[in-house]
C-alpha positions as CSV (number, residue, x, y, z in Angstrom):
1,X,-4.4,2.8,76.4
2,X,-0.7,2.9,77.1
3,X,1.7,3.9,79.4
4,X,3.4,7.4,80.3
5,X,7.3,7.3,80.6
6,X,9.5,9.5,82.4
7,X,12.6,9.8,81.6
8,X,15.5,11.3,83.9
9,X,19.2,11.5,83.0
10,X,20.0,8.5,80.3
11,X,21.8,5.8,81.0
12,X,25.6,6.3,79.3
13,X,25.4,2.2,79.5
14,X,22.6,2.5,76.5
15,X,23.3,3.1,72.9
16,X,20.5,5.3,71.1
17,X,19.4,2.3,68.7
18,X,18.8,0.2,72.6
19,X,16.5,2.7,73.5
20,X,15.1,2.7,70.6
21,X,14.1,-0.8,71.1
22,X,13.1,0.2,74.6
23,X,10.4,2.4,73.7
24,X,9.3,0.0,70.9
25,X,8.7,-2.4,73.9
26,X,6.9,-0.6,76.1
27,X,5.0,0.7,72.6
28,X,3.7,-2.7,72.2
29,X,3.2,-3.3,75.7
30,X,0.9,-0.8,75.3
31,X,-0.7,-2.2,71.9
32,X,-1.6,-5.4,73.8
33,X,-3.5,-4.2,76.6
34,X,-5.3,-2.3,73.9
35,X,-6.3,-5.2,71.8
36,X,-7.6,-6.7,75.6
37,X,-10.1,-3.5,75.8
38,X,-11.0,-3.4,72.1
39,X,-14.5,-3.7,71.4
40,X,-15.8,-6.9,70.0
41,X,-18.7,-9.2,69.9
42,X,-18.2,-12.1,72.5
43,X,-21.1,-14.2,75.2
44,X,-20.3,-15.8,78.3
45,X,-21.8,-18.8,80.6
46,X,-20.7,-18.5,83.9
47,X,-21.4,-19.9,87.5
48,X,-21.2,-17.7,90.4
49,X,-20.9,-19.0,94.0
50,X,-20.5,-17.2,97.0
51,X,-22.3,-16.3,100.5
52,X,-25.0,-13.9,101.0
53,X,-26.7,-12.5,104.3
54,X,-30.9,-12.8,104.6
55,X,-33.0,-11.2,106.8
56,X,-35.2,-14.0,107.5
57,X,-38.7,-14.7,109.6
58,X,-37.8,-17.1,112.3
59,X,-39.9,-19.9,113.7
60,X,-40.4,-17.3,116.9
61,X,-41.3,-15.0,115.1
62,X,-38.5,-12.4,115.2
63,X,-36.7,-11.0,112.4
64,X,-32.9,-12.5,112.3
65,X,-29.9,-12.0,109.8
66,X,-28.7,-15.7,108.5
67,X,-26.0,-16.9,106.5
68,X,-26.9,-18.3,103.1
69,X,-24.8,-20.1,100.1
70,X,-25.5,-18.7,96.8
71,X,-25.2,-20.2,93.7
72,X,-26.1,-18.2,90.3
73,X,-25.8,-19.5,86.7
74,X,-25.7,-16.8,84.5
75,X,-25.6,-15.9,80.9
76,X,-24.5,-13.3,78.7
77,X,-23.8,-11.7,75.3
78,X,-22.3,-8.2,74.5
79,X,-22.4,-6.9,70.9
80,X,-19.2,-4.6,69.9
81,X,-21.3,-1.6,68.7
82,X,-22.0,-1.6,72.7
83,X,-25.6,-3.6,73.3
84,X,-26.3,-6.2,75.5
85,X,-28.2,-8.4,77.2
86,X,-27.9,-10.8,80.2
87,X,-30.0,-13.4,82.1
88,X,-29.2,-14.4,86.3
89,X,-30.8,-16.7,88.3
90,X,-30.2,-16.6,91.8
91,X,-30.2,-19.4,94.6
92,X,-30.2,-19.8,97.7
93,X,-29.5,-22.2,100.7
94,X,-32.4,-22.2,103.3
95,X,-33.4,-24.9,105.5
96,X,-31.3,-27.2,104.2
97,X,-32.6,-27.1,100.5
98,X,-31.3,-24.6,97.7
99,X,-34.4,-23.2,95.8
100,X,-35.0,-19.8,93.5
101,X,-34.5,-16.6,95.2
102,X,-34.7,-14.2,92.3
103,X,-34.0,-13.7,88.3
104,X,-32.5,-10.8,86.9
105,X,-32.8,-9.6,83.1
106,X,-30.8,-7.2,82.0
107,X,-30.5,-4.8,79.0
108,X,-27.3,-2.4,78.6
109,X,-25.6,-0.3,76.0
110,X,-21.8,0.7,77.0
111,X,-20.8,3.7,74.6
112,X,-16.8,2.8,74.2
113,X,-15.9,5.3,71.0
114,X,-13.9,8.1,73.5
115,X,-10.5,7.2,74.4
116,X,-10.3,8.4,77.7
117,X,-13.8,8.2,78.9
118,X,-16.3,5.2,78.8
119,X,-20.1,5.5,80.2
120,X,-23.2,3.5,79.5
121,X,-27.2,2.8,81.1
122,X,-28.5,-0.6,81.9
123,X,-32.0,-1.4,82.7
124,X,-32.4,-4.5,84.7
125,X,-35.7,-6.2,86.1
126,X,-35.8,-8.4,88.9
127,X,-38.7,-11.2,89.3
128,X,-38.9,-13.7,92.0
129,X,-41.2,-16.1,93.2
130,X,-44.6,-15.7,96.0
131,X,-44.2,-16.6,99.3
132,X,-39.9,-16.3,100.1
133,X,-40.0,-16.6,104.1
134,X,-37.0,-14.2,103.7
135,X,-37.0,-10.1,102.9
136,X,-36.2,-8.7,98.9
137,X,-36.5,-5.5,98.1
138,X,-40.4,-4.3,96.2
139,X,-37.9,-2.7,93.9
140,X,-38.6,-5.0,90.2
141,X,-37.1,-2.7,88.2
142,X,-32.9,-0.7,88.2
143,X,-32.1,1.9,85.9
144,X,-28.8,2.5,86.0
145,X,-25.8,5.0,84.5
146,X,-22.3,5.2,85.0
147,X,-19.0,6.9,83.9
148,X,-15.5,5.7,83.9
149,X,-12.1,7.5,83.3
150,X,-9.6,5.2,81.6
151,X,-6.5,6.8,81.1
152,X,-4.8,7.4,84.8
153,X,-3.2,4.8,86.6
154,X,-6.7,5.0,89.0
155,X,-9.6,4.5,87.3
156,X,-12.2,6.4,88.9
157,X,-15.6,6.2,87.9
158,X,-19.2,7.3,89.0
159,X,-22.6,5.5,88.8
160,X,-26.3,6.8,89.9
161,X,-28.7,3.4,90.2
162,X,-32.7,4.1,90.5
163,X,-34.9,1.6,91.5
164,X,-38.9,1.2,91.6
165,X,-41.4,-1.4,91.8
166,X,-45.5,-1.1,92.7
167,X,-47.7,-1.0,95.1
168,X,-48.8,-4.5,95.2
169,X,-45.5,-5.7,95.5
170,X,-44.7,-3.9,98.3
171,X,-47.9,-5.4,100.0
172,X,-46.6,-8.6,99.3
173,X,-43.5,-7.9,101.5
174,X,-45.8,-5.5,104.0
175,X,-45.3,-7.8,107.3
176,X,-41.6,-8.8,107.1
177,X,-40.7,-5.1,105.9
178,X,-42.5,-3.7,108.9
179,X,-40.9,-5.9,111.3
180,X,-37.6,-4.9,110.4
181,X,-38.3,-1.3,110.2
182,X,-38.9,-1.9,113.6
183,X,-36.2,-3.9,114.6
184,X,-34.3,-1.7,113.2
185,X,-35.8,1.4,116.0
186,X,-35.9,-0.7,118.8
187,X,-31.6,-1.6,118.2
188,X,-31.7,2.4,118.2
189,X,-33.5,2.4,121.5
190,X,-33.2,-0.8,123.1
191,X,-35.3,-3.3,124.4
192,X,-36.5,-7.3,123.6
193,X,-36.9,-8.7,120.2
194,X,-39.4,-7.5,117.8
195,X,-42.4,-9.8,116.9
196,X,-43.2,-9.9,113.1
197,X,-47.2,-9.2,113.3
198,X,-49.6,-11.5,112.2
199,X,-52.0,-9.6,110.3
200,X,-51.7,-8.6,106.9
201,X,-50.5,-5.3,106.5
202,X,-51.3,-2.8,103.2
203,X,-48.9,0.1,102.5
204,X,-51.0,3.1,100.7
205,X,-47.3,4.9,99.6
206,X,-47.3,5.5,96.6
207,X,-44.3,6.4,96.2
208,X,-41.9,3.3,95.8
209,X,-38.5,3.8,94.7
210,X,-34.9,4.5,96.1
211,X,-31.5,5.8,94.2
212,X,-27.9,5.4,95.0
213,X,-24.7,7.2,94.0
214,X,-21.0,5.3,94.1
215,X,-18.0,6.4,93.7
216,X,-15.2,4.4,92.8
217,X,-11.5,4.0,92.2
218,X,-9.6,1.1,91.1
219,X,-6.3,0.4,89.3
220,X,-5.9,-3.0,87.2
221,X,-2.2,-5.4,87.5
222,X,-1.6,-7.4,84.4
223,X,0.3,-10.2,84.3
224,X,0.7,-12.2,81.2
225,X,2.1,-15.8,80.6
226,X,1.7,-17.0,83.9
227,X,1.3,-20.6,83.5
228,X,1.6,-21.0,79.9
229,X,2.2,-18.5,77.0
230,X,-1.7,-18.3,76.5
231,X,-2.9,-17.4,79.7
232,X,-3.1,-13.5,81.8
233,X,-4.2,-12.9,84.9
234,X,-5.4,-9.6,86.2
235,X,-5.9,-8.1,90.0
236,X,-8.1,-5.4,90.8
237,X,-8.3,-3.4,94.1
238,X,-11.2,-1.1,94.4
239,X,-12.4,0.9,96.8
240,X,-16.2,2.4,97.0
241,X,-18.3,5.0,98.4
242,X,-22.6,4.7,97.9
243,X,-24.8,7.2,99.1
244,X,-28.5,7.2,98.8
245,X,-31.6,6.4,100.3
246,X,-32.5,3.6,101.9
247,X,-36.6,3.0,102.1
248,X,-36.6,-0.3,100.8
249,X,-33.2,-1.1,99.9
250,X,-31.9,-2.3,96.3
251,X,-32.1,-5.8,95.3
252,X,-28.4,-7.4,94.9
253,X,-27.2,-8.2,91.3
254,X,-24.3,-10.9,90.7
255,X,-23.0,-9.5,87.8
256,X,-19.7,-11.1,86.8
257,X,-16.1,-8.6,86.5
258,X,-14.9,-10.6,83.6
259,X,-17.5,-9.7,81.0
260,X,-17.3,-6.3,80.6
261,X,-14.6,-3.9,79.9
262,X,-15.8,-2.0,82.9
263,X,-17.8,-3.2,86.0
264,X,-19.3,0.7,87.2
265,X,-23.0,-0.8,86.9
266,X,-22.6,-3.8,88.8
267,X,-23.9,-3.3,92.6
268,X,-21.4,-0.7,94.2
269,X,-21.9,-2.4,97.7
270,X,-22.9,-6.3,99.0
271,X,-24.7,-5.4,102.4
272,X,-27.9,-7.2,103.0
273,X,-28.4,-5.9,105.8
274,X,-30.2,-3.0,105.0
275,X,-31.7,-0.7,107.5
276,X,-35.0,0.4,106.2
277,X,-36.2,4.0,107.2
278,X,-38.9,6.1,106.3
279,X,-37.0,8.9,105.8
280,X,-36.2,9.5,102.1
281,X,-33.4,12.2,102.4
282,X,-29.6,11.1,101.1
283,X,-27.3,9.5,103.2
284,X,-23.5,7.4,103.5
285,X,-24.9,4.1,102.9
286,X,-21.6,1.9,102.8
287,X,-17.6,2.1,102.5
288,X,-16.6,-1.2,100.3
289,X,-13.0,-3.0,99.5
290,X,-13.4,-5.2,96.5
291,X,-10.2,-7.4,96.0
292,X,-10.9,-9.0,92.1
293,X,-8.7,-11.5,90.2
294,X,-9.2,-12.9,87.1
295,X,-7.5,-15.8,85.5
296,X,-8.2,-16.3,81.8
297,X,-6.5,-19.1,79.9
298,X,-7.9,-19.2,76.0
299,X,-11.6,-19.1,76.6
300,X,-11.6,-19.8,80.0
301,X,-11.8,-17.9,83.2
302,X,-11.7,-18.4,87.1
303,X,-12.8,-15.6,89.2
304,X,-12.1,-15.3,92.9
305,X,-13.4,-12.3,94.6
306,X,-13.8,-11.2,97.8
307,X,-15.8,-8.2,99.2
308,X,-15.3,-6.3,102.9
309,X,-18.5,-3.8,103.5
310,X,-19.0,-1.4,106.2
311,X,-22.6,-0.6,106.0
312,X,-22.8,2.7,107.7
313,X,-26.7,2.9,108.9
314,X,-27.2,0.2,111.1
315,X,-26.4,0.4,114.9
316,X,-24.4,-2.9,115.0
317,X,-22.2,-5.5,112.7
318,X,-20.9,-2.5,110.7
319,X,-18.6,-5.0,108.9
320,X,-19.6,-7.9,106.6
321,X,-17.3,-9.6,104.4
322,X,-18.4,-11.5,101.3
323,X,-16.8,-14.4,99.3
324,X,-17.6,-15.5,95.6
325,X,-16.3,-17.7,92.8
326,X,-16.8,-17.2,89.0
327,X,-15.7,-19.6,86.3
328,X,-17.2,-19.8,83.1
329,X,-16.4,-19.6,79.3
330,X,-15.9,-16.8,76.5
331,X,-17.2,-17.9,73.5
């Protein structure tokens, strides 16, 4: 890494030895943000909280969207020949009382030896406990591959996610998946509220699987020193665009920004309200704004981010915004 000057007329004000030293500054400017992005062996314990959306079975029997808090403990450990491996638990606020939602294991290999480009593949697989009153996706298992350019001012970088699961889990989740497949028509043609069946209902598809394309720019601030001559803080604006399809919708990961060099394979939009079709064919899933910061001081780091999704395929509440908070240590 380092930075590209451009030089007009000189200054007559300058000797040659001063910009000398100039160029020697920005030189080890550069070497710094280097050493940040150089590959080494480090873990992390973090906690992640934040608000989610649920599409929930309500005591009349419809299918409604709810507001949840989330908290997740997660941790974490990255080798610097590229491996690593992660656990997430996931919970959520319902009825008064925060239980398990979902835990996430993931595998992933980052590939960091080119200077310009950086890609890697992560495998994730998501388990959750029986009888959740609220809708997650039959899709246990991610595969997931991304690509990042390093060396512009943007960053832009492209990931392709593919999920599957079985067919008994999608039985599992037959009734409250049907209901909002339906919900989901009736918004398109009108009419009362949709009544989640009663009976037990078995899917014979045996195809179960959906895949997603994002594509993403972003641009990284440094600021070092800010509070003491041991501390850095970084913002990072991205914008996203996912395409895919959309039969069952992918699970949502919490994957923290400050662990990795890059963030490609972490979820490219937030939207839980997901508008299931039996249509396979690709389509504009979501436009998303992530607004990231980062505040590390020694081996310590707070995490504010904030998240503003418009989810293209449903017929109303286009926008939803999400809020977390990450703080954890480097060790």
């Amino acid at each position: 890494m380092g930075f590209q000057q451009v030089q007009g007329q000189k200054d007559s004000t300058l000797s040659g030895a001063e910009l000398d030293d100039l160029d020697a500054l920005f030189s080890d400017l550069g070497s710094l943000l280097d050493s940040i992005t150089k590959p080494k062996s480090f873990g992390t314990v973090s906690l992640m909280a934040g608000n989610r959306l649920l599409n929930v079975q309500s005591q009349s029997g419809q299918a409604t969207t709810t507001q949840s808090l989330m908290l997740s403990p997660s941790a974490a450990y990255y080798h610097k020949s590229g491996l690593g491996v992660a656990a997430t638990a996931m919970m959520l606020t319902q009825n008064g009382s925060l239980k398990p939602s979902q835990y996430l294991a993931t595998v992933s290999y980052d590939y960091l030896k080119f200077k310009r480009v950086m890609t890697g593949i992560a495998y994730t697989r998501f388990t959750r406990p029986d009888s959740l009153s609220y809708y997650t996706s039959p899709l246990k298992n991610e595969l997931s591959v991304y690509g990042l350019y390093r060396k512009s001012w943007f960053k832009p970088s492209v990931s392709v996610s593919y999920g599957w699961g079985t067919k008994t889990e999608v039985t599992r989740q037959a009734i409250l998946y049907k209901a909002l497949k339906q919900k989901g028509k009736k918004k398109q043609g009108g009419g009362g509220p949709i009544e989640i069946p009663g009976e037990v209902v078995t899917t014979t598809s045996e195809s179960v699987s959906d895949w997603m394309v994002s594509l993403s720019t972003r641009h990284d601030f440094y600021f070092f020193n800010v509070l003491s001559n041991k501390d850095n803080f970084r913002f990072s604006p991205q914008l996203s665009f996912t395409g895919g399809t959309q039969q069952y919708g992918f699970n949502q990961s919490t994957n923290g920004y400050v662990v990795k060099v890059s963030d490609a394979i972490n979820k490219p939009f937030l939207s839980d309200q997901v508008t299931l079709q039996e249509s396979t064919k690709f389509q504009p899933l979501a436009v998303t704004a992530f607004l990231r910061t980062t505040y590390n001081r020694g081996k310590f780091f707070v995490q504010p981010q904030m998240a503003l999704d418009y989810y293209i395929p449903t017929s109303d509440q286009h926008f939803t915004a999400s809020f977390a908070l990450n703080t954890g240590i480097i060790f």
